[in-house]
C-alpha positions in Angstrom: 0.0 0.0 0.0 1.5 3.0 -1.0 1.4 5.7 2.1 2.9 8.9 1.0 3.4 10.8 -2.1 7.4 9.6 -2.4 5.9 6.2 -2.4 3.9 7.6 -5.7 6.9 9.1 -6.8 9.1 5.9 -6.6 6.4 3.7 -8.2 6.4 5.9 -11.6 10.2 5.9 -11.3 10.3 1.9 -11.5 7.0 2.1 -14.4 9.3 4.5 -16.4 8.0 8.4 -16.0 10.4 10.6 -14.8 9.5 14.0 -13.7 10.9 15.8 -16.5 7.0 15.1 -17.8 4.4 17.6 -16.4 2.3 14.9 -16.5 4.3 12.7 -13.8 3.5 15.6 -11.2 -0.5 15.4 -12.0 -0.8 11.7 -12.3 1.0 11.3 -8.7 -1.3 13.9 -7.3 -4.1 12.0 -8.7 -3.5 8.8 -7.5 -2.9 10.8 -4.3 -6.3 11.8 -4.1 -7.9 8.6 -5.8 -6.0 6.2 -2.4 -7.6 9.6 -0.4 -11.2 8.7 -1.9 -11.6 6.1 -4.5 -14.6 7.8 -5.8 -13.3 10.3 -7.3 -12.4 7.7 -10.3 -16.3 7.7 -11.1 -15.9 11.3 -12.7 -12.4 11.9 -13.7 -13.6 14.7 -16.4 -15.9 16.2 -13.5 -13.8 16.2 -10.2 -10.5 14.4 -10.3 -9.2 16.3 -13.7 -10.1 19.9 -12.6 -9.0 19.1 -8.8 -5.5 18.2 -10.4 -5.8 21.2 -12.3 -6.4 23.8 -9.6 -3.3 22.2 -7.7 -1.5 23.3 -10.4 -3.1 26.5 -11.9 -3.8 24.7 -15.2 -6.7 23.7 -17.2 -8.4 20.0 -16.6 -7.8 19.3 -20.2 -4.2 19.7 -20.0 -4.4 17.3 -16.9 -6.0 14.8 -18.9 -3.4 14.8 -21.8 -0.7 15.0 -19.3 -1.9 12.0 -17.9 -2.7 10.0 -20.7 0.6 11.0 -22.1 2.1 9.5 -18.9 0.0 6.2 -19.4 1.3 5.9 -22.9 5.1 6.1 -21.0 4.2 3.3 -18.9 2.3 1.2 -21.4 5.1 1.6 -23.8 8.2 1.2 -21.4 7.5 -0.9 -18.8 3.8 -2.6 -19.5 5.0 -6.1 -18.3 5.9 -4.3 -15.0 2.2 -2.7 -15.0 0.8 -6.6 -15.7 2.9 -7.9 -12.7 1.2 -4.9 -11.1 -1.7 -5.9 -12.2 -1.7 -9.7 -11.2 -3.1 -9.5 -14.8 -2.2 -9.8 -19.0 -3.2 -6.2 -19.5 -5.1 -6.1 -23.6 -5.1 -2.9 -23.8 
C-alpha cells in the first residue's frame, strides 16, 4: 500500500516516467487523491481532472493529456511491470 506521495513518486520511477514530464507531477497527485477517496475515479472529467488542475493553476484538459501521455510512457516502457502490477495480461 503505498502511504505517502514519495511512495507515488518511486512507483512511476520503477514504471518508467520521470519528472521531467508535467504529467508525472499530475498523475501522482491523482492517485494521491484517488487512495484519499476512490470515488473520485467515477468522474475523472468532473472532479479528479479539474481538482488536479487547480493544484496546479492549469486547465483540466491539459491534466488529462498529461496524464494520458504519462499512461502511454508506462504502457510503452514498462507494460510487463504494470501486468505484474496488475496480477493480470493487461489487452489494452
Amino acid at each position: 500500500m503505498m502511504n505517502s506521495m514519495s511512495d507515488i513518486y518511486d512507483l512511476l520511477y520503477r514504471l518508467g516516467v520521470t519528472a521531467n514530464y508535467t504529467g508525472f507531477f499530475h498523475t501522482a497527485y491523482a492517485v494521491a487523491r484517488c487512495i484519499e477517496q476512490p470515488d473520485r475515479l467515477l468522474l475523472v472529467t468532473k472532479w479528479l481532472y479539474p481538482e488536479v488542475a487547480k493544484r496546479y493553476d492549469t486547465k483540466w484538459s491539459a491534466v488529462e493529456r498529461n496524464i494520458r501521455t504519462t499512461c502511454d510512457i508506462i504502457w510503452r516502457e514498462k507494460r510487463s511491470l504494470l501486468e505484474t502490477l496488475a496480477q493480470r495480461p493487461l489487452l489494452q
